[in-house]
N, C-alpha and C positions, 0 to 999 in steps of 0.2 A: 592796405596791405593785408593780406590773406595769410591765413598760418598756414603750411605743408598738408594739417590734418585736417583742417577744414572749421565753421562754426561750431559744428555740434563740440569740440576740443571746448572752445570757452564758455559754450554753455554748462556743461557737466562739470564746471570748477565753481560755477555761482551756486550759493546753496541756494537750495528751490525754496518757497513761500510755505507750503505746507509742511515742511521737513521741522518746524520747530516743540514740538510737541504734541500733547492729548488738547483736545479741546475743554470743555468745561463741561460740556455736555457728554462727551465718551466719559469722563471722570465719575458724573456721579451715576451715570448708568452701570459703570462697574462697580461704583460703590453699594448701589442697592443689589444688584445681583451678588457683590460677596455678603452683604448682609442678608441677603431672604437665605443663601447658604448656609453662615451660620446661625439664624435663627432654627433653621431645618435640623443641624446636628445637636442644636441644644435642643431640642423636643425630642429629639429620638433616644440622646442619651437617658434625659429624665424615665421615658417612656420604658426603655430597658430596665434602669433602676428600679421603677415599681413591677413591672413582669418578674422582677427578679426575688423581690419581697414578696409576691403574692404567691411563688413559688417556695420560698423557703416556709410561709406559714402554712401552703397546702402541704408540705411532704411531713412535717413536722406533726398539723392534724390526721394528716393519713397512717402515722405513727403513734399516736395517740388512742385512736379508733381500733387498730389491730391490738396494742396494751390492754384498750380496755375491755374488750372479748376476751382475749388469753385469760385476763382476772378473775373474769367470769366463767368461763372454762374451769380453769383452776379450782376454783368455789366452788363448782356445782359437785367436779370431780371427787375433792375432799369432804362434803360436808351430806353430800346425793340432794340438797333441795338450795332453793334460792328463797331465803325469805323477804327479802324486798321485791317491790314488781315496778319499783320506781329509786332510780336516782339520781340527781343532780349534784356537779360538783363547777368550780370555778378554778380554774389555774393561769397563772400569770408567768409568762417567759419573757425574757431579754433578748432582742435582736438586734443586734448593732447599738447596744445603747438605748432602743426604742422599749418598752412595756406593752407586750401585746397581751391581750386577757381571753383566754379561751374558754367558753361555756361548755360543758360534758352536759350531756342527757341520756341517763341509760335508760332501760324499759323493758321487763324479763316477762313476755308471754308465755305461760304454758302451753303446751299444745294438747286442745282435747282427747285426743285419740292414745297417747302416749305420756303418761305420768311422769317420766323421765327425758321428758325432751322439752328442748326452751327454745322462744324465739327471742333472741337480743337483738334492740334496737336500739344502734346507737349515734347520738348526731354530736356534731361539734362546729360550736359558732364562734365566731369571731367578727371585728371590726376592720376593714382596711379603706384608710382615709374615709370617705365618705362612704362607700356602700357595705352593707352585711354580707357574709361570704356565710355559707354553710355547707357541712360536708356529712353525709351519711349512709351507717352502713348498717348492711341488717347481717343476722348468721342465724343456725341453728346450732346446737351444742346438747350434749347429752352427756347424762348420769352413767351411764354404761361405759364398763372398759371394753376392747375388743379380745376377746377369747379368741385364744392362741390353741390350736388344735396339736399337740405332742403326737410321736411315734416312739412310747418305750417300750 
């Protein structure tokens, strides 16, 4: 006896053979692709995290380099001469709980042609993880104020 709707009726009531799950093999293919996935996010977070550090110790030295011209400005301003033509200093900041140690090197060229004019030279090193970072800058600076032309 035949049903009204036909075979295909009793076959789409049996559950098919393939319908019982992932195999073993789709499983751990998913499993290594969500793994190489999060391996990927963990490298990039890290990766962030140092661009981020090497950032706050560049802006930080890039502030440091501008102080330490202004100083010298400053000095030359009040005093008209520089008598060191070399200095070295060390300073040690806090970042996050880390001790980073920054090396200053200053270096006050006169310039031949003008008794009143200085070439500062000045670097600033430091360590991050494994490699030396250095950052330098040069200026001129002079003893002279600039004369202000009045109309009384």
């Amino acid at each position: 006896m035949t049903s009204p709707i036909g075979a295909n009726f009793l076959a789409s009531r049996r559950p098919a053979r393939h319908a019982r799950g992932f195999t073993f093999v789709e499983t751990l293919t998913a499993l290594a692709i969500l793994a190489g996935g999060i391996t990927m996010l963990y490298k990039a977070f890290f990766l962030c995290l140092d661009y981020q550090n090497h950032l706050t110790y560049r802006a930080y030295a890039s502030n440091l380099l501008e102080h330490k011209i202004a100083i010298a400005e400053q000095m030359l301003r009040d005093y008209k001469t520089l008598t060191s033509q070399h200095d070295a200093q060390d300073e040690a900041v806090m970042f996050s709980g880390r001790e980073v140690a920054f090396h200053v090197d200053i270096q006050f060229i006169p310039a031949p042609e003008a008794s009143s004019l200085y070439q500062v030279n000045v670097t600033v090193a430091w360590k991050e993880s494994k490699r030396d970072v250095t950052l330098k800058r040069s200026a001129y600076i002079s003893s002279l104020t600039a004369m202000r032309n009045s109309d009384s």
